[in-house]
Backbone bond lengths (Angstrom), bond angles and torsions (degrees), N, CA, C in turn:
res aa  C-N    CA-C-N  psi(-1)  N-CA   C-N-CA  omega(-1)  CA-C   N-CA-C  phi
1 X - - - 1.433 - - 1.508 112.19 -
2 X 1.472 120.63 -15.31 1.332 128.06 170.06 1.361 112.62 -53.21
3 X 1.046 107.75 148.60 1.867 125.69 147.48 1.331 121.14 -34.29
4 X 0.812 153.42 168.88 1.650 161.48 -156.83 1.569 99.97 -146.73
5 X 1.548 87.90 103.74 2.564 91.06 -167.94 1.440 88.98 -55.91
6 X 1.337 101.25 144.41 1.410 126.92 167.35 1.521 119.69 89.49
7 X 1.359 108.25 -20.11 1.356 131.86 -178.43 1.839 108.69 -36.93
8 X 0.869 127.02 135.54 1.692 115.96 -177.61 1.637 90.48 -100.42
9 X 1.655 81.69 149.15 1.985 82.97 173.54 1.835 107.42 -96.40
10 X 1.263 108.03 175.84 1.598 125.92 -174.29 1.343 114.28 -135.68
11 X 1.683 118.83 139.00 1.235 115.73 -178.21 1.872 100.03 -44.15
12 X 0.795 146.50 -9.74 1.517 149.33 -156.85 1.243 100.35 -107.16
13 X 1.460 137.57 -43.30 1.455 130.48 171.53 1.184 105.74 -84.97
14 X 1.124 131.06 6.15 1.864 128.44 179.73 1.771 89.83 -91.15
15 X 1.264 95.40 -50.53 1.725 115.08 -159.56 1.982 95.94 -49.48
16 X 2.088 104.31 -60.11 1.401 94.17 167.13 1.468 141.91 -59.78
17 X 1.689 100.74 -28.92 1.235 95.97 175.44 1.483 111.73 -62.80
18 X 1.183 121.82 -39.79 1.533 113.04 179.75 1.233 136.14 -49.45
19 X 1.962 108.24 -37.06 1.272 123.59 155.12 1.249 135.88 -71.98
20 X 1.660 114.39 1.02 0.989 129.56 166.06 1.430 125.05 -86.28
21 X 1.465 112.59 -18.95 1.405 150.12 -175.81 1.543 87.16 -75.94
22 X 0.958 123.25 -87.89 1.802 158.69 -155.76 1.241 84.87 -51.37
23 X 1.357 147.53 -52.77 1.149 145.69 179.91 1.568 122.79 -61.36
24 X 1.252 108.11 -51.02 1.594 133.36 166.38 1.817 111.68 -47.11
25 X 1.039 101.16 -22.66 1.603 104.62 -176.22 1.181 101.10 -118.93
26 X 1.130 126.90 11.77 2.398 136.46 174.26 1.173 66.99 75.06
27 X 0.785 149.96 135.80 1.862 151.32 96.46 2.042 100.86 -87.38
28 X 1.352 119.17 133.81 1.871 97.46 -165.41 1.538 77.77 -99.09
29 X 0.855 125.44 -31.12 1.521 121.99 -178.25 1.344 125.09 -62.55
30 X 1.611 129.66 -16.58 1.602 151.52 138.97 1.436 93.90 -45.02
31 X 1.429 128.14 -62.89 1.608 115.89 -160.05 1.531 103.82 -81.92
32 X 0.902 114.46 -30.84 1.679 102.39 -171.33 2.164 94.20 -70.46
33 X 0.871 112.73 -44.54 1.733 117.35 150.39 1.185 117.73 -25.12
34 X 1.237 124.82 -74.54 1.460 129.62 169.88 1.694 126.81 -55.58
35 X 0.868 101.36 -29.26 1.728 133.77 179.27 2.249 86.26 -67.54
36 X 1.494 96.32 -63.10 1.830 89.73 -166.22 1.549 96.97 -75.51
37 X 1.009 112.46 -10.93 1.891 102.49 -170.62 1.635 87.80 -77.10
38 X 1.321 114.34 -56.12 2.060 97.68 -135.80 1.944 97.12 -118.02
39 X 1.559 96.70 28.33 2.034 95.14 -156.06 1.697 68.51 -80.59
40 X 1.333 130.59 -64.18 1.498 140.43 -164.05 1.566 105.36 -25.05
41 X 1.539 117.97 -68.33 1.314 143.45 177.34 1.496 118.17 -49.00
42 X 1.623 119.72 -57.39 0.861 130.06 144.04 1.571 128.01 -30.10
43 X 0.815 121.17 -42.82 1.514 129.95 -178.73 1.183 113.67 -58.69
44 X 1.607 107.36 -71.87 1.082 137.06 147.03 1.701 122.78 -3.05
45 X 1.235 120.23 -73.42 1.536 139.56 -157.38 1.442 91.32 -76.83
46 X 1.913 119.57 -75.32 1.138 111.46 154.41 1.287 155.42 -4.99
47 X 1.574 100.00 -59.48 1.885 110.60 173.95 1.936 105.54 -67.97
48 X 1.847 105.96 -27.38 1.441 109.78 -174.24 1.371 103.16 -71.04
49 X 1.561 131.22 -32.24 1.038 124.72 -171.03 1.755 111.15 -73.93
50 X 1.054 91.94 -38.58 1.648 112.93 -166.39 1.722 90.15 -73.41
51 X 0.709 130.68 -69.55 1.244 142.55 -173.08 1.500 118.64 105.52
52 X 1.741 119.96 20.88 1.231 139.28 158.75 1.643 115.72 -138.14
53 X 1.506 96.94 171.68 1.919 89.39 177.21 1.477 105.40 -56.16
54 X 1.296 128.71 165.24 1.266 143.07 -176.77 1.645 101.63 -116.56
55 X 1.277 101.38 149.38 1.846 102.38 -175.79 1.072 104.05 -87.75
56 X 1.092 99.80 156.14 2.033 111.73 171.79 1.668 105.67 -42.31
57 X 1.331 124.08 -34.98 1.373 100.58 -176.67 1.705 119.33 -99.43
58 X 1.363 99.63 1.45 1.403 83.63 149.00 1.141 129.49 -98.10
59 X 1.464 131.82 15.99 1.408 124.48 172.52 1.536 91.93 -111.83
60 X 1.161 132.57 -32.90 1.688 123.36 165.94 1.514 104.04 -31.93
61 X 1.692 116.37 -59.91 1.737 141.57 -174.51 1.711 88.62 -33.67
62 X 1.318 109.36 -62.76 1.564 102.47 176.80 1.233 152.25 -28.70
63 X 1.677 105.11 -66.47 1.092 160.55 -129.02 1.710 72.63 -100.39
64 X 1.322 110.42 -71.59 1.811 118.25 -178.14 1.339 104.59 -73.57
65 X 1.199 138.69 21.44 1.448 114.52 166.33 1.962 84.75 -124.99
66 X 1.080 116.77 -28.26 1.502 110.19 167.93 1.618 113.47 -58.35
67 X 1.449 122.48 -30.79 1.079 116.95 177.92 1.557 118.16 -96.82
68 X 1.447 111.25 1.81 1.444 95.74 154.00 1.696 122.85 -122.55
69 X 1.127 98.94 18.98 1.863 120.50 144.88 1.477 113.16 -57.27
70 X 0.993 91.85 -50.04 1.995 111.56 -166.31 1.755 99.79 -75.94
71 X 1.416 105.47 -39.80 1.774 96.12 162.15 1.219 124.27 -72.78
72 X 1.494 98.60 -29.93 1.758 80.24 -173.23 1.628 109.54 -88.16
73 X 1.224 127.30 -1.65 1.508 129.71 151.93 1.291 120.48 -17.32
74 X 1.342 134.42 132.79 1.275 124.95 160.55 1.598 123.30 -72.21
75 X 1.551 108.09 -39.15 1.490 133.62 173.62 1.449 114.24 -117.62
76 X 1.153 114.15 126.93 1.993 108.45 133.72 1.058 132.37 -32.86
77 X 1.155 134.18 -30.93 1.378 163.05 176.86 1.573 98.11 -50.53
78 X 1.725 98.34 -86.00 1.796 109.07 -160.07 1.691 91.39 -73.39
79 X 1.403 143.04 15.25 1.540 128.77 165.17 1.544 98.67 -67.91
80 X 1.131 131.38 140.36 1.410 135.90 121.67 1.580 120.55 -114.97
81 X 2.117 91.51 104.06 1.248 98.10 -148.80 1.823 100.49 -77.34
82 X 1.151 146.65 -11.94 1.561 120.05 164.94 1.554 128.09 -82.39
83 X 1.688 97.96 -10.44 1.343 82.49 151.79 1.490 146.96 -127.08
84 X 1.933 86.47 43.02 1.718 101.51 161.38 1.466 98.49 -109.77
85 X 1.222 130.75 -14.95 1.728 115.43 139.31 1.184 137.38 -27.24
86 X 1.197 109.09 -52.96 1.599 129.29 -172.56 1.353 93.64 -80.02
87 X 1.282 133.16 -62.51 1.396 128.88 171.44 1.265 140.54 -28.62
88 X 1.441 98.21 -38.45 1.238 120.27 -172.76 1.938 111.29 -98.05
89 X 0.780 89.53 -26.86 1.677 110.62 161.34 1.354 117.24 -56.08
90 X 1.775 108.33 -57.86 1.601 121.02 -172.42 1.625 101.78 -67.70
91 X 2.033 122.87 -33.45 1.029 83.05 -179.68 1.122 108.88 -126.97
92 X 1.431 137.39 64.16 1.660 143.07 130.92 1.166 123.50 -102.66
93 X 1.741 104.65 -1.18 1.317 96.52 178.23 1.895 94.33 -149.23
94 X 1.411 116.78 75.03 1.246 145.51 -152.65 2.146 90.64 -77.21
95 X 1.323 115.51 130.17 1.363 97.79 164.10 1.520 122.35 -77.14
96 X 1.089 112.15 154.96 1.623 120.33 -169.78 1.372 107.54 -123.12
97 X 1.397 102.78 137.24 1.907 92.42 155.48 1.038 136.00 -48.82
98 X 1.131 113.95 -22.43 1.936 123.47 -175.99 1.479 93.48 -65.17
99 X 1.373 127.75 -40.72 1.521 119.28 -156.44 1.632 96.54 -81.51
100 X 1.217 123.73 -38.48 2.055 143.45 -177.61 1.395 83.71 -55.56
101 X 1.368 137.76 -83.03 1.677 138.46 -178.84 1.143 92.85 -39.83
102 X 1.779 144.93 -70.47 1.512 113.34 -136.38 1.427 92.16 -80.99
103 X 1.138 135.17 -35.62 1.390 146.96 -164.57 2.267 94.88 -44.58
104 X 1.196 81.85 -61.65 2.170 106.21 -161.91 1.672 76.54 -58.59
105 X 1.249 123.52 -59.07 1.521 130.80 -164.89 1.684 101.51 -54.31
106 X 1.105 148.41 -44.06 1.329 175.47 -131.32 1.451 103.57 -120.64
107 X 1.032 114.87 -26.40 1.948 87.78 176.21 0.995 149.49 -47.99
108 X 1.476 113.53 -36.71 1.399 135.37 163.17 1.499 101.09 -34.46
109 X 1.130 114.78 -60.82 1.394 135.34 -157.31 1.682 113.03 -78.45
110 X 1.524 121.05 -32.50 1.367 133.25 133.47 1.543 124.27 -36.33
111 X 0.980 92.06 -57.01 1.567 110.54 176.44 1.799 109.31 -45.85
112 X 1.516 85.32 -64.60 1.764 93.24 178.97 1.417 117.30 -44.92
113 X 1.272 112.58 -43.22 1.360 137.98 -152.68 1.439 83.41 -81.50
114 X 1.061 134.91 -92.36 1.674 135.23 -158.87 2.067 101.27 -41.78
115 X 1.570 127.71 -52.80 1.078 133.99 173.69 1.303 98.26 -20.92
116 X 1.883 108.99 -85.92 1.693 127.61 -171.90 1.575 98.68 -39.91
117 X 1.251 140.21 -46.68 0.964 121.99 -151.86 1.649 102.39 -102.28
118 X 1.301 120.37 14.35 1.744 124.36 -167.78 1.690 80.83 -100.92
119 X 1.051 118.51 -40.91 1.592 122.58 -169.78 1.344 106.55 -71.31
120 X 1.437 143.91 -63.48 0.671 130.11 -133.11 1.861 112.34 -86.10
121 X 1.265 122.83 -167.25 1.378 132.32 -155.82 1.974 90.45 -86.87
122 X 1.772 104.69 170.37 1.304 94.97 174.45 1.164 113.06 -73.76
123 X 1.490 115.63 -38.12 1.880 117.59 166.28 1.131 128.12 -40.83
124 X 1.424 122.59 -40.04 1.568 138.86 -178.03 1.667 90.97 -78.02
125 X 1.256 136.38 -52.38 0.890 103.49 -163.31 1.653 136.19 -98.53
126 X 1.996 99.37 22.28 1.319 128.90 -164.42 1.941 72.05 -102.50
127 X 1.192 124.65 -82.17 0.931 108.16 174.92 1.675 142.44 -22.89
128 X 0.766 125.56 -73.76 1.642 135.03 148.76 1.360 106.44 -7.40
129 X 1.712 120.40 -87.08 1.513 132.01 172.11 1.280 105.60 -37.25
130 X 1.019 141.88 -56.35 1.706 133.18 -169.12 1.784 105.47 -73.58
131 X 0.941 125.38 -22.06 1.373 134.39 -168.95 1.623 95.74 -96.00
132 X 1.631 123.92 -69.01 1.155 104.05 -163.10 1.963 107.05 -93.49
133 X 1.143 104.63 -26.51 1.735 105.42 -174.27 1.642 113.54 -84.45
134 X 1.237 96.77 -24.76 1.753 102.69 177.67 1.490 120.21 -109.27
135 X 1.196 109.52 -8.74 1.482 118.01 174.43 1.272 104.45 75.35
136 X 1.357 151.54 24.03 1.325 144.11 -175.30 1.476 116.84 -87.13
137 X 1.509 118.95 126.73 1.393 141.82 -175.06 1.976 91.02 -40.39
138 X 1.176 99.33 162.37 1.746 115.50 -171.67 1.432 80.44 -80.89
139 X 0.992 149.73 -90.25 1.823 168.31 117.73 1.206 100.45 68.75
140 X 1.515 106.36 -58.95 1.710 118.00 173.72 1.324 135.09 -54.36
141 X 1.696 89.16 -52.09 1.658 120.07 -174.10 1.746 86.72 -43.61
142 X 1.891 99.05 -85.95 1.106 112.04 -179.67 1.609 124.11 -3.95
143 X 1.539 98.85 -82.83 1.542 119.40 -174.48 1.995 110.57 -39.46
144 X 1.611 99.15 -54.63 1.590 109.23 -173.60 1.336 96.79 -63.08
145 X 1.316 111.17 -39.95 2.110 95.36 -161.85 1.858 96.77 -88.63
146 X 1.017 102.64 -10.05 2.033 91.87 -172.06 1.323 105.31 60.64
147 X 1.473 108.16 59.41 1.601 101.83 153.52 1.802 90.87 -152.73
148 X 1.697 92.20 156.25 1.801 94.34 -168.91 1.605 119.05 -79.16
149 X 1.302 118.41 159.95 1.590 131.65 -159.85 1.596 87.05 -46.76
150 X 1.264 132.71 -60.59 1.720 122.11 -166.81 1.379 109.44 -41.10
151 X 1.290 114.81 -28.59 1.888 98.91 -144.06 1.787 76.65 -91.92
152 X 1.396 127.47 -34.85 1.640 128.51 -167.82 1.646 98.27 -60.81
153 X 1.506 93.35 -34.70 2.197 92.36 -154.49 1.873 89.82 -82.46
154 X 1.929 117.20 -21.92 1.518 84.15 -166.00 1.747 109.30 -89.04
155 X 1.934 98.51 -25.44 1.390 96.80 157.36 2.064 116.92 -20.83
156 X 1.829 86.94 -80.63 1.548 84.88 -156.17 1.890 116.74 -47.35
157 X 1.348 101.52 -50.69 1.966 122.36 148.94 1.431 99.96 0.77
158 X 1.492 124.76 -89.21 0.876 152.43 -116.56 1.897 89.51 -95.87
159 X 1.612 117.94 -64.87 0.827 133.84 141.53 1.626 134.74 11.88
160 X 1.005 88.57 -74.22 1.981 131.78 -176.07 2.000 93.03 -75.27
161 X 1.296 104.57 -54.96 1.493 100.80 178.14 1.046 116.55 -63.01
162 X 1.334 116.79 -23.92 1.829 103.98 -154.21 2.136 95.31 -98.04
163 X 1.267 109.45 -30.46 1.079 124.67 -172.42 2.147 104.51 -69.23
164 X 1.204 82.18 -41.05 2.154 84.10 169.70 1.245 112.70 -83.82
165 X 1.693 116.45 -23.53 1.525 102.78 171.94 1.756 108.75 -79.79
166 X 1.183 139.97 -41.98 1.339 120.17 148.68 1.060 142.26 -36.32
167 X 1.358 104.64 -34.57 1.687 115.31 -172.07 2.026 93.81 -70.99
168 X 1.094 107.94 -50.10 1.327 119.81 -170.64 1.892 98.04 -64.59
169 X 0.908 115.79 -41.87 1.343 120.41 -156.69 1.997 87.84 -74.43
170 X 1.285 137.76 -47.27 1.226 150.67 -169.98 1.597 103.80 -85.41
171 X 1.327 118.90 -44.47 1.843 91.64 162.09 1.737 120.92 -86.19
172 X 1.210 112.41 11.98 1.262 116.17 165.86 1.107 117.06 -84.01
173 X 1.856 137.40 -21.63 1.230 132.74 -146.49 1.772 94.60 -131.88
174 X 1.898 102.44 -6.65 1.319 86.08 161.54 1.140 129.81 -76.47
């Protein structure tokens, strides 16, 4: 959780240490802070481990075990808060062999998945990623990209079809 000697600091590690500060003294308004900084990232790392989106309460699970890391700190100083993220990530959500088997077991189905998504448009496939790799509500997609709920729902629709007709088409020909 230390500093790295020699390491130069950045308006950006001043910025965390401060929120690391702000946290250390309950400030709830520091965590709901921390919550918009690393919920994105978090999500993210999580869904990679998991190998699906992760629910809001397991990145909440985080979010609260990052904030009582940050208490039991002696300083703001010795936090380096993304990588007691990552830390804290590796161990509530530990990799397993079960996931290495379903993963090796799953290729086919990887396979499919990268195909559908080699094809499709850059929109389709900004869409897609926020829906299936980031877990983001249809509502959102929509709203952030400025295009209406049909064109997001026939994307994913459309998507979803083409990826089971491969999938089907590749355990048929094994």
């Amino acid at each position: 959780m230390e500093s790295e000697p020699g390491a130069e600091s950045s308006p950006h590690d001043a910025g965390l240490a401060e929120l690391v500060r702000r946290i250390q003294i309950g400030d709830q308004a520091a965590i709901r802070d921390l919550h918009l900084m690393f919920s994105t990232g978090i999500e993210f790392l999580v869904g990679r481990r998991l190998q699906r989106p992760p629910v809001p309460n397991e990145v909440a699970g985080v979010i609260e075990a990052v904030v009582q890391e940050i208490r039991n700190s002696p300083s703001p100083q010795t936090v380096n808060l993304p990588r007691v993220v990552a830390k804290i990530i590796g161990r509530l959500f530990p990799p397993a062999s079960a996931h290495i088997e379903a993963r090796a077991a799953d290729s086919a189905g990887q396979s499919s998945a990268d195909s559908v998504l080699a094809e499709s448009t850059p929109r389709e496939y900004e869409i897609l990623t926020r829906h299936y790799v980031l877990g983001e509500p249809v509502d959102t997609i929509r709203t952030s990209l400025g295009v209406s709920l049909e064109t997001v729902e026939q994307v994913i629709a459309d998507a979803r079809a083409e990826f089971f007709r491969r999938r089907g088409r590749r355990a048929g020909s094994s």
